[in-house]
C-alpha positions as a printed NumPy array, in Angstrom:
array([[124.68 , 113.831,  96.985],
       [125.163, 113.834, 100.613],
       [122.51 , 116.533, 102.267],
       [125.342, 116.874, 104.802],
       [128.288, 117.802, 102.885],
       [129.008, 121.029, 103.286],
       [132.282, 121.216, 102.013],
       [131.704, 123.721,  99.341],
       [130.464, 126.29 , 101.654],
       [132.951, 125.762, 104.649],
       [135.752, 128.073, 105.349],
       [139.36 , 127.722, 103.745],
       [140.561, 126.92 , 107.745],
       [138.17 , 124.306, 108.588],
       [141.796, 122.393, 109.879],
       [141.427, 125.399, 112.317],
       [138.318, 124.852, 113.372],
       [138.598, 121.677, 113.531],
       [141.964, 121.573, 116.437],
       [139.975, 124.407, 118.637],
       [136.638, 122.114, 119.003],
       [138.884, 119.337, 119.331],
       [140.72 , 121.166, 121.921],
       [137.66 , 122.977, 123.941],
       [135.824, 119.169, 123.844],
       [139.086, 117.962, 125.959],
       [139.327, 121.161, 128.445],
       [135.575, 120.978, 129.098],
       [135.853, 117.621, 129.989],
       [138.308, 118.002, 132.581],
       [136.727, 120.94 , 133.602],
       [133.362, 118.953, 134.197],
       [134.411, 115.804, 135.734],
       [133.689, 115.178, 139.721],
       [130.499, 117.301, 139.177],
       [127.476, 116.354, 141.494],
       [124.512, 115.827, 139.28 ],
       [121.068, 114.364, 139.477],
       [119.212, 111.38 , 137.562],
       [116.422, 110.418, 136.156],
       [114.768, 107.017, 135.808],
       [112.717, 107.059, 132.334],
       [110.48 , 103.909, 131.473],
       [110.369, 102.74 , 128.029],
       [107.377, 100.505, 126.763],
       [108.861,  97.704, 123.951],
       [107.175,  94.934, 123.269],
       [105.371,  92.647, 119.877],
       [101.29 ,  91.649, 119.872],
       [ 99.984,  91.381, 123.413],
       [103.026,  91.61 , 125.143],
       [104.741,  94.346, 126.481],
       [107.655,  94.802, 128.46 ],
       [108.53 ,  97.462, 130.383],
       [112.316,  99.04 , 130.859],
       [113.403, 101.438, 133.288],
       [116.258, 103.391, 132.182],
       [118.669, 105.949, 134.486],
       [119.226, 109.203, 132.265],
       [122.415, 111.414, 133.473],
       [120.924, 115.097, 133.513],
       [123.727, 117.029, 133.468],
       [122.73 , 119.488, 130.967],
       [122.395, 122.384, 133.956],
       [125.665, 121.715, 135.124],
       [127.43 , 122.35 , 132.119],
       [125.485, 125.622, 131.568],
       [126.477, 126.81 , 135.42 ],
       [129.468, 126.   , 134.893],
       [131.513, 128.826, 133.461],
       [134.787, 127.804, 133.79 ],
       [134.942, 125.924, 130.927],
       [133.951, 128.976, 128.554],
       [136.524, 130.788, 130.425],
       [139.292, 128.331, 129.803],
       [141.73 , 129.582, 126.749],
       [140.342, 126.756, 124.725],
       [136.865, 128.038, 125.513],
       [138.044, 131.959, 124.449],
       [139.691, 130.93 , 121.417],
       [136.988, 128.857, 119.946],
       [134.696, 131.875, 120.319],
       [137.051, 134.424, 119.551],
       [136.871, 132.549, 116.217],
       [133.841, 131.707, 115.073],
       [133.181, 135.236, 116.42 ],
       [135.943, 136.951, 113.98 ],
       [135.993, 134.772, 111.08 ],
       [132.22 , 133.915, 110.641],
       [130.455, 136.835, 112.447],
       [128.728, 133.805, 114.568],
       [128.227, 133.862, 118.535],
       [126.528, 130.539, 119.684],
       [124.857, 131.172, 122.824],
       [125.178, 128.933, 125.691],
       [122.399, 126.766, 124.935],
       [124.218, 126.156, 122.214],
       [127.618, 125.015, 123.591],
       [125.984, 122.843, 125.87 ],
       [124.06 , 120.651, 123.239],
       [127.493, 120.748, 120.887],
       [129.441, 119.196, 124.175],
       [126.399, 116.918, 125.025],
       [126.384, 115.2  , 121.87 ],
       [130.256, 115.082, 121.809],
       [130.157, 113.247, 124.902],
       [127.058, 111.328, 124.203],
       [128.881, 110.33 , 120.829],
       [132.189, 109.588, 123.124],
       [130.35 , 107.483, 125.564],
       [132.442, 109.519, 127.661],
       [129.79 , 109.884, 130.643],
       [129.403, 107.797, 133.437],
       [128.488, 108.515, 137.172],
       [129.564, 107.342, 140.555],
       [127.387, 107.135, 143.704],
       [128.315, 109.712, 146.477],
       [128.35 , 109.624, 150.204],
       [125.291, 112.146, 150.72 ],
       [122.908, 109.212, 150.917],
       [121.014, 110.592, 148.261],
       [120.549, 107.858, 144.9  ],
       [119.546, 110.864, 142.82 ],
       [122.192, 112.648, 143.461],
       [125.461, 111.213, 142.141],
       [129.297, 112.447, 140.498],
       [130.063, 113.349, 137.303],
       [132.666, 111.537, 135.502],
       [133.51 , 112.512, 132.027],
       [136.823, 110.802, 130.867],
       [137.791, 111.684, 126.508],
       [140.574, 110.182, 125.2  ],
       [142.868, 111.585, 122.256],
       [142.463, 108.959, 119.76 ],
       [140.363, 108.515, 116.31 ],
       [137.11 , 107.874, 117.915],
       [137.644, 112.23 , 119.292],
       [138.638, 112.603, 115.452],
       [135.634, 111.331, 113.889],
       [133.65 , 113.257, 116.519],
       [135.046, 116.323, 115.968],
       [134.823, 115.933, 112.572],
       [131.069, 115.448, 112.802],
       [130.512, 118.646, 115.143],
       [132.315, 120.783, 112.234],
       [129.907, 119.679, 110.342],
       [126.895, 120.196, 111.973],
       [128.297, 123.811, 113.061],
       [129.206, 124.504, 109.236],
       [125.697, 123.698, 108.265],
       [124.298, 126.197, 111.283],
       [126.587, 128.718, 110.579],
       [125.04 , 128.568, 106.689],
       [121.934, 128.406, 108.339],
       [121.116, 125.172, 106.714],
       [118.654, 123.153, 107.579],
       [119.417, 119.958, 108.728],
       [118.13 , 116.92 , 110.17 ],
       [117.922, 113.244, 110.761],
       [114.22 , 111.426, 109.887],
       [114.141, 108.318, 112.12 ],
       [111.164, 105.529, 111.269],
       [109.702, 103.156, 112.941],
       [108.499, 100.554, 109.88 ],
       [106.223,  98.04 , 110.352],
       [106.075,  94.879, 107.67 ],
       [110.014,  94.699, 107.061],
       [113.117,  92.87 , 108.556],
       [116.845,  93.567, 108.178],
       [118.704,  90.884, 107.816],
       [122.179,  91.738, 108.55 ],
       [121.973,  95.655, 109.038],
       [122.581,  98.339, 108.839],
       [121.237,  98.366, 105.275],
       [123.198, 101.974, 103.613],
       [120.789, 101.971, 100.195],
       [122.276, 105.675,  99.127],
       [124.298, 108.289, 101.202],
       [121.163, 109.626, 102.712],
       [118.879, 106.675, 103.464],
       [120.029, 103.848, 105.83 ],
       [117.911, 100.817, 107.194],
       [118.663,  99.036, 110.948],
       [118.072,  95.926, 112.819],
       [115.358,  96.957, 115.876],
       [118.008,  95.419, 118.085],
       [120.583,  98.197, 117.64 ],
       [118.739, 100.229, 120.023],
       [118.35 , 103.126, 117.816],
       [114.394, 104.099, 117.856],
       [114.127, 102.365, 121.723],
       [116.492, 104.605, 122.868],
       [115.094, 107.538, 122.685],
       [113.032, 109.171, 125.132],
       [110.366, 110.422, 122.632],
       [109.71 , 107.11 , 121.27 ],
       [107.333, 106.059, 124.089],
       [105.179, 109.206, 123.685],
       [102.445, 106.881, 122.568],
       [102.931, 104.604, 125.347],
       [ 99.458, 105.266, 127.687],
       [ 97.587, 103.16 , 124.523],
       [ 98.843,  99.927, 126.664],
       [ 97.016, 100.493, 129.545],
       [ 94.074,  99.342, 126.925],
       [ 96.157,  96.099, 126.316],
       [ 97.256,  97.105, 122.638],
       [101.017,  96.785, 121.806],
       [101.067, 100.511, 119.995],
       [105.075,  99.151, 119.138],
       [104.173,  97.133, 116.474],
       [107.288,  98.352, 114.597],
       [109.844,  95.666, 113.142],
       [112.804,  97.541, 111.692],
       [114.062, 101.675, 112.056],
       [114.963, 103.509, 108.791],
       [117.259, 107.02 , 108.537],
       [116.755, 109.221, 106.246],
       [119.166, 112.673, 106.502],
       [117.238, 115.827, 105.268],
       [118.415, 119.51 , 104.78 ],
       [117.264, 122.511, 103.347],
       [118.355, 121.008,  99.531],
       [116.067, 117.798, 100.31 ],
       [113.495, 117.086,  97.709],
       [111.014, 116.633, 100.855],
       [112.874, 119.028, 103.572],
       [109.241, 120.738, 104.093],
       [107.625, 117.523, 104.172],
       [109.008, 115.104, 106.152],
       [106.217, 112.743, 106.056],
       [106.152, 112.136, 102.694],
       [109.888, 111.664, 102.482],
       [108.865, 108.868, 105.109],
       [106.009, 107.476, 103.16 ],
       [107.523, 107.934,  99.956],
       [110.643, 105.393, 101.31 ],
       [108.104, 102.958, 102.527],
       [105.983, 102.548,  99.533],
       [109.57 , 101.833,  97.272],
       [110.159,  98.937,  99.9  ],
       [106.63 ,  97.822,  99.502],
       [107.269,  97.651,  95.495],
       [110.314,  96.13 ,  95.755],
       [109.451,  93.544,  98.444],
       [106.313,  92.111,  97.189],
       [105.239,  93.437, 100.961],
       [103.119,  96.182, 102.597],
       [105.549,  97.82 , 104.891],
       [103.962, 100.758, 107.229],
       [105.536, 103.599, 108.862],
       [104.499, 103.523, 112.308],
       [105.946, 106.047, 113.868],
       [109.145, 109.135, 112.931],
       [110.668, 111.415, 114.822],
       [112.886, 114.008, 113.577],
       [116.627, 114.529, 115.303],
       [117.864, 117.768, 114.329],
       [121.755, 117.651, 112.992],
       [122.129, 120.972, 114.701],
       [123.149, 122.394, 118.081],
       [120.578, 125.141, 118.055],
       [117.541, 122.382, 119.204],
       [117.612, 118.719, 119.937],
       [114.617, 117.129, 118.754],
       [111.057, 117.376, 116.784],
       [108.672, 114.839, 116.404],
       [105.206, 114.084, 114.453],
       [102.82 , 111.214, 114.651],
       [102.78 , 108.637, 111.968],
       [ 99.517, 106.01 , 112.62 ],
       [100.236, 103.195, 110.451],
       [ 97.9  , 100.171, 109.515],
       [ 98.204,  96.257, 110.492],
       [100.645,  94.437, 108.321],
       [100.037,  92.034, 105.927],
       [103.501,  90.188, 105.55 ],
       [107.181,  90.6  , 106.639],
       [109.501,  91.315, 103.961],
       [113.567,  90.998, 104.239],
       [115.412,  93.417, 103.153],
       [119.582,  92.37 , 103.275],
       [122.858,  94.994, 102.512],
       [122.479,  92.566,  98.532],
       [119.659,  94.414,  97.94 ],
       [121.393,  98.328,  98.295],
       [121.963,  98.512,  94.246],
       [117.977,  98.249,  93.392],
       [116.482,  99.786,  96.197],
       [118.606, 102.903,  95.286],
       [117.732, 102.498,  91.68 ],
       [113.9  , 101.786,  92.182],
       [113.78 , 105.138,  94.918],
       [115.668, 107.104,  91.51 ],
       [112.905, 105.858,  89.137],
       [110.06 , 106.5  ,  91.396],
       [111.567, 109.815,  92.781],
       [109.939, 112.092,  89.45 ],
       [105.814, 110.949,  90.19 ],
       [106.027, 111.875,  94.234],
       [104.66 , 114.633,  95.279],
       [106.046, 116.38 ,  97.78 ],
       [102.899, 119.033,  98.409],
       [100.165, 116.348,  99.5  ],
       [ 99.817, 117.083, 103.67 ],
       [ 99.82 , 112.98 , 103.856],
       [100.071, 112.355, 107.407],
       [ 99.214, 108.436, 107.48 ],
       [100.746, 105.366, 106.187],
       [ 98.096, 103.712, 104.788],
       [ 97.16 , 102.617, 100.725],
       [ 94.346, 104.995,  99.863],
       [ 96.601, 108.201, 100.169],
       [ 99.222, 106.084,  97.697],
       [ 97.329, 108.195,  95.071],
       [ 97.603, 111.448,  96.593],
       [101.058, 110.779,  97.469],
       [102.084, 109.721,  93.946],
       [101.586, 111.298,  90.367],
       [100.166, 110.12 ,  87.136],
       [100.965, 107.229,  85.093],
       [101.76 , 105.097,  88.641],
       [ 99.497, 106.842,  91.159],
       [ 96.062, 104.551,  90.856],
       [ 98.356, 101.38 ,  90.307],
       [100.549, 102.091,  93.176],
       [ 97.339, 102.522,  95.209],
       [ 95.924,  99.347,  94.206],
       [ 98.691,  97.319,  94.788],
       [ 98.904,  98.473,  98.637],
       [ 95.111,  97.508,  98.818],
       [ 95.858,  93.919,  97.425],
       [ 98.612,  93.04 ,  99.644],
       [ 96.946,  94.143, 103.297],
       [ 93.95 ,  91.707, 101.117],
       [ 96.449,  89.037, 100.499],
       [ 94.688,  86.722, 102.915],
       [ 91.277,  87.177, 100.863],
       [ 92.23 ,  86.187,  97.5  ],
       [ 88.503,  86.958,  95.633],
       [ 89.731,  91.038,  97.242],
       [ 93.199,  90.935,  96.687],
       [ 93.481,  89.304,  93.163],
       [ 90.21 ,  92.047,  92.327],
       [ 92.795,  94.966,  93.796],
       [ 95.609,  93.478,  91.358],
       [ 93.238,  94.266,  88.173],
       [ 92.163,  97.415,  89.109],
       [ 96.196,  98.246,  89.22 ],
       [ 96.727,  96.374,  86.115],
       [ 94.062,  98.049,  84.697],
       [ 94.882, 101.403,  85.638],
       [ 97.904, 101.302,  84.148],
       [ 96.775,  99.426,  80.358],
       [ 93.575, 101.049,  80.334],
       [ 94.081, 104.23 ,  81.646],
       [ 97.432, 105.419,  79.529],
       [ 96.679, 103.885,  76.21 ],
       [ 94.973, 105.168,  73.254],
       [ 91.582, 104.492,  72.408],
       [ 89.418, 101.931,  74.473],
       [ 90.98 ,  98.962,  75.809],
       [ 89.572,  96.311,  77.42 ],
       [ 90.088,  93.697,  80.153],
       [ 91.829,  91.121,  77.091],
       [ 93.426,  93.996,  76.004],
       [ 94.933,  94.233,  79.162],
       [ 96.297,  90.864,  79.452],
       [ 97.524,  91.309,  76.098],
       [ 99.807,  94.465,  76.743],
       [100.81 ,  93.119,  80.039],
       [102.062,  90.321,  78.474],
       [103.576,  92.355,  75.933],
       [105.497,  94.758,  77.81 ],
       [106.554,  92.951,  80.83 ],
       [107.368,  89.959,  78.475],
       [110.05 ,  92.049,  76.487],
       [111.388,  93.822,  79.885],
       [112.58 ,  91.078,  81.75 ],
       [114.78 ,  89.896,  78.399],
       [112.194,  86.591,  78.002],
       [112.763,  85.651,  82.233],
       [109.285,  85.708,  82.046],
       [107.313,  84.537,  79.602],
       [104.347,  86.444,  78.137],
       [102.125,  83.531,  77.538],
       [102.2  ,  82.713,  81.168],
       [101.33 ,  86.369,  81.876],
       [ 98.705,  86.264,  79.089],
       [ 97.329,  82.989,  80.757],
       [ 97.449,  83.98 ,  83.987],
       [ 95.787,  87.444,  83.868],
       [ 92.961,  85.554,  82.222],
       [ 92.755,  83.438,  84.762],
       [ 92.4  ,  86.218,  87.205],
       [ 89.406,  87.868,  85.107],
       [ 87.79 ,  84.48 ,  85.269],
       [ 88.41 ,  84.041,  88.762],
       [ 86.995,  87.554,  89.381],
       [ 83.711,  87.137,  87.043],
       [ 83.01 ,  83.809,  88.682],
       [ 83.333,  86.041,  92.392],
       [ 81.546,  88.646,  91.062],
       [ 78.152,  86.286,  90.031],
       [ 78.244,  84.944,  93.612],
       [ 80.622,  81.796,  92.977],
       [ 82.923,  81.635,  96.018],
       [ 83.453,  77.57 ,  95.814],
       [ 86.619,  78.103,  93.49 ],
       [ 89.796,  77.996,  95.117],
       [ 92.961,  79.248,  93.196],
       [ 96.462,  78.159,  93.12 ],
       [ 98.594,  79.895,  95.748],
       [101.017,  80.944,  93.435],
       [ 99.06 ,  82.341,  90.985],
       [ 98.259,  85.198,  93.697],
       [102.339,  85.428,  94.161],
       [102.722,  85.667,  90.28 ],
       [ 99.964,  88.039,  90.26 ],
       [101.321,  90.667,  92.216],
       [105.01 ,  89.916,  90.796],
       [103.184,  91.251,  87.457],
       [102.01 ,  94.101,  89.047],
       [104.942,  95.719,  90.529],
       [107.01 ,  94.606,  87.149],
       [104.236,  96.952,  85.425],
       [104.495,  99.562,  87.616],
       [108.473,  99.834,  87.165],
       [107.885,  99.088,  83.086],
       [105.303, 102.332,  82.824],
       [107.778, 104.673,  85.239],
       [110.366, 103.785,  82.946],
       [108.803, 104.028,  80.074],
       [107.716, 107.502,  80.739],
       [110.946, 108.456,  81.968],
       [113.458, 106.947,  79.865],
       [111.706, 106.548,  76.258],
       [109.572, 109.052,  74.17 ],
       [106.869, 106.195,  74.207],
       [104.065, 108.187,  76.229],
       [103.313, 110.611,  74.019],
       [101.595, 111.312,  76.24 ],
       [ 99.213, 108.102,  75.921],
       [101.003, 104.361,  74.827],
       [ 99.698, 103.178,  72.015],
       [100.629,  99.509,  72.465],
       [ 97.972,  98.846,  69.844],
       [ 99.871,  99.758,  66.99 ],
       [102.995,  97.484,  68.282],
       [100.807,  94.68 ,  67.183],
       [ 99.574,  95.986,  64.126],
       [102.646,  97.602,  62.694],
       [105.913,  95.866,  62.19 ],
       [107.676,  99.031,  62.274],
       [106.113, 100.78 ,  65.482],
       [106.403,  96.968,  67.132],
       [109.965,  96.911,  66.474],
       [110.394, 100.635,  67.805],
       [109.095,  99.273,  71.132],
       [110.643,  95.845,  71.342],
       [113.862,  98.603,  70.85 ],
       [112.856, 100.64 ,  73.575],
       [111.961,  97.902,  76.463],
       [114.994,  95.732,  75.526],
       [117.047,  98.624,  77.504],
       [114.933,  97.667,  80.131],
       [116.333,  95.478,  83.227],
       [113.838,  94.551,  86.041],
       [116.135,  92.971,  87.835],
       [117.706,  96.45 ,  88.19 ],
       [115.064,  97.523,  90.429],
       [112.883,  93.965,  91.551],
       [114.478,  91.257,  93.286],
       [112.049,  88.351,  93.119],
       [110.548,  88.348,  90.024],
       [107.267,  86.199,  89.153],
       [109.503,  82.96 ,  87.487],
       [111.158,  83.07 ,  91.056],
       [108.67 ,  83.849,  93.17 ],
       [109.583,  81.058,  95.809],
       [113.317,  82.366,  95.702],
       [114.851,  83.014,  98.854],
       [116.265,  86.274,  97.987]])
């Protein structure tokens, strides 16, 4: 469901509405153009590692013209717009309010430009605002009745824009669901904005504080799951792209835009950590990013005051069974480069999840065993469980020989990648497990599965509805794929 959609709660005459903004948008432009107005030259910090560029950028402030200049509220198309929202919604927007509803409808237009005057003065120049009847004033329109429907309903709503850190978007924008949308950094979107270079003084110490390699959207409203937390609705999108990218992607910065003409913008930090690796995320991969955010949706918790994108609050930030793995899995990519950490990091998550919810006490062969087991039967034999039953034994061997002080042995590098493929498959296997099967009850008891025909077959029934590849691209027996 779109947060946006307001169409249950609009009026009967929105078609109404609709002509008179379209109508008082046109007459205030005509009203407004040849004013004098004044500029401002903003700089904008942008740059990767060491080097940073700066942009100067000339910013039309005409927002004190428009609200001196009261012949466009006295026009007829300014009275009747009013007059109606006054009479048929008991709703008077003041004229703070006009002014940001006919800034954005410009700004949306690309309807402003300026013209140097003859006063001499570079700061001071004339206002052209030229609008044009066509679709383009349609789909605006359209846009501002929605954002005034949602104020009028006093609803809540607003646009979460990320700055992510670890990711690439090939081919963007990326629309995953109605309400979450990934961009290219080239579009302009995050680098536009004024706020963006609030943290710009930290390169006077000769740090690039921009680190950020794609921009996520995420609309919110009042009927959000995370509408009172907007940092976990930012976290909680970054962690499902971790899982489903084999990746550690940060959020390094968000801002909130407010979809509503009674403010323009609010903004919170976001401090993120150094990344790891660069994942790719392409428009192919919409279907299971959407699914995986559905699956994962039930264990986050919205009430944890998680302000920084970072592992350790993974398990504040998520809910039992998936928490402690989740956690661990962060921890071993931003290790990847030290395999005797990472592959360590990888077991504990493994671990967590076979040791942790299963009856009785299970051990480290145990856990090999069940991976195997359950993983094996999920991905419809793609993978096979004796190479997961080999290779987690491998990586207990590799970690006791680590542990006594060996560091000589080296592994093979895609045992590490098959690793952590078997990690995020077990993560998605015990979410859906929990969510779609009476399995966890509330404990698995894999143990019997191998003991008992029956119970075995039960669960063999169970995983077999199962599809990885409906949430994981890049499973471990294609690790090396290009997708």
């Amino acid at each position: 469901m779109n947060p946006f959609d307001f169409s249950d709660v609009a009026d009967n005459n929105t078609d109404k509405l609709r002509d008179l903004l379209r109508e008082y948008i046109l007459t205030s432009s005509t009203e407004l153009n040849g004013e004098l107005v004044t500029t401002d030259r903003i700089r904008q910090y942008i740059g990767t590692g060491q080097v940073v560029e700066v942009n100067e950028t000339e910013s039309i402030q005409y927002s004190s013209v428009i609200q001196t200049h009261d012949a466009f509220a006295d026009t007829d198309a300014g009275t009747a717009l009013l007059t109606y929202l006054a009479e048929t919604h008991d709703f008077e927007p003041s004229t703070p309010y006009l002014t940001n509803l006919l800034q954005h409808a410009f700004r949306e237009l690309g309807a402003v430009t300026v013209e140097e005057t003859e006063t001499g003065d570079e700061n001071v120049q004339e206002l052209h605002v030229t609008v044009t009847d066509g679709e383009l004033l349609r789909d605006v329109v359209d846009e501002c009745v929605q954002i005034l429907t949602g104020d009028i309903n006093e609803q809540h709503q607003y646009t979460l824009r990320l700055a992510l850190g670890g990711v690439i978007v090939e081919r963007g924008p990326v629309e995953i669901t109605d309400t979450h949308r990934l961009r290219e950094l080239d579009d302009g979107l995050l680098l536009g904005e004024k706020r963006v270079s609030n943290t710009a003084p930290e390169t006077k110490r000769g740090k690039n504080v921009k680190s950020w390699t794609a921009a996520a959207e995420i609309d919110m409203s009042t009927n959000h799951a995370f509408s009172d937390a907007p940092p976990v609705a930012a976290e909680f999108l970054a962690v499902t792209l971790s899982l489903f990218s084999q990746s550690w992607i940060a959020v390094k910065n968000a801002y909130s835009v407010k979809r509503s003409f009674h403010m323009r913008m609010n903004t919170f930090p976001a401090p993120g950590v150094v990344d790891a690796s660069l994942a790719e995320i392409k428009p192919e991969h919409t279907a299971e990013i959407s699914e995986l955010l559905e699956l994962l949706r039930p264990y986050c918790d919205g009430s944890t005051t998680l302000r920084q994108s970072s592992p350790y609050f993974i398990r504040e930030l998520f809910t039992s069974p998936i928490n402690l793995a989740l956690h661990h899995y962060g921890e071993a990519i931003i290790r990847s480069e030290l395999p005797q950490s990472s592959i360590g990091r990888i077991l504990f998550g493994l671990e967590a999840l076979y040791m942790q919810n299963t009856e009785e006490e299970t051990s480290s062969r145990d856990v090999a065993r069940y991976a195997a087991f359950t993983i094996g039967q999920a991905t419809s034999s793609a993978v096979s469980p004796d190479q997961i039953l080999t290779d987690i034994a491998d990586a207990y061997h590799y970690r006791n020989q680590w542990a006594h002080g060996d560091q000589t042995g080296e592994i093979a590098g895609d045992l590490q990648e098959r690793l952590f493929g078997y990690l995020r498959c077990a993560i998605v296997v015990f979410a859906w497990i929990d969510t779609h099967t009476g399995l966890m009850t509330p404990h698995l008891d894999i143990e019997s599965a191998f003991i008992d025909e029956s119970v075995r077959g039960e669960f063999v029934a169970e995983l077999n509805g199962l599809e990885l590849t409906d949430y994981l691209t890049r499973l471990p027996e294609n690790d090396c794929s290009s997708d």
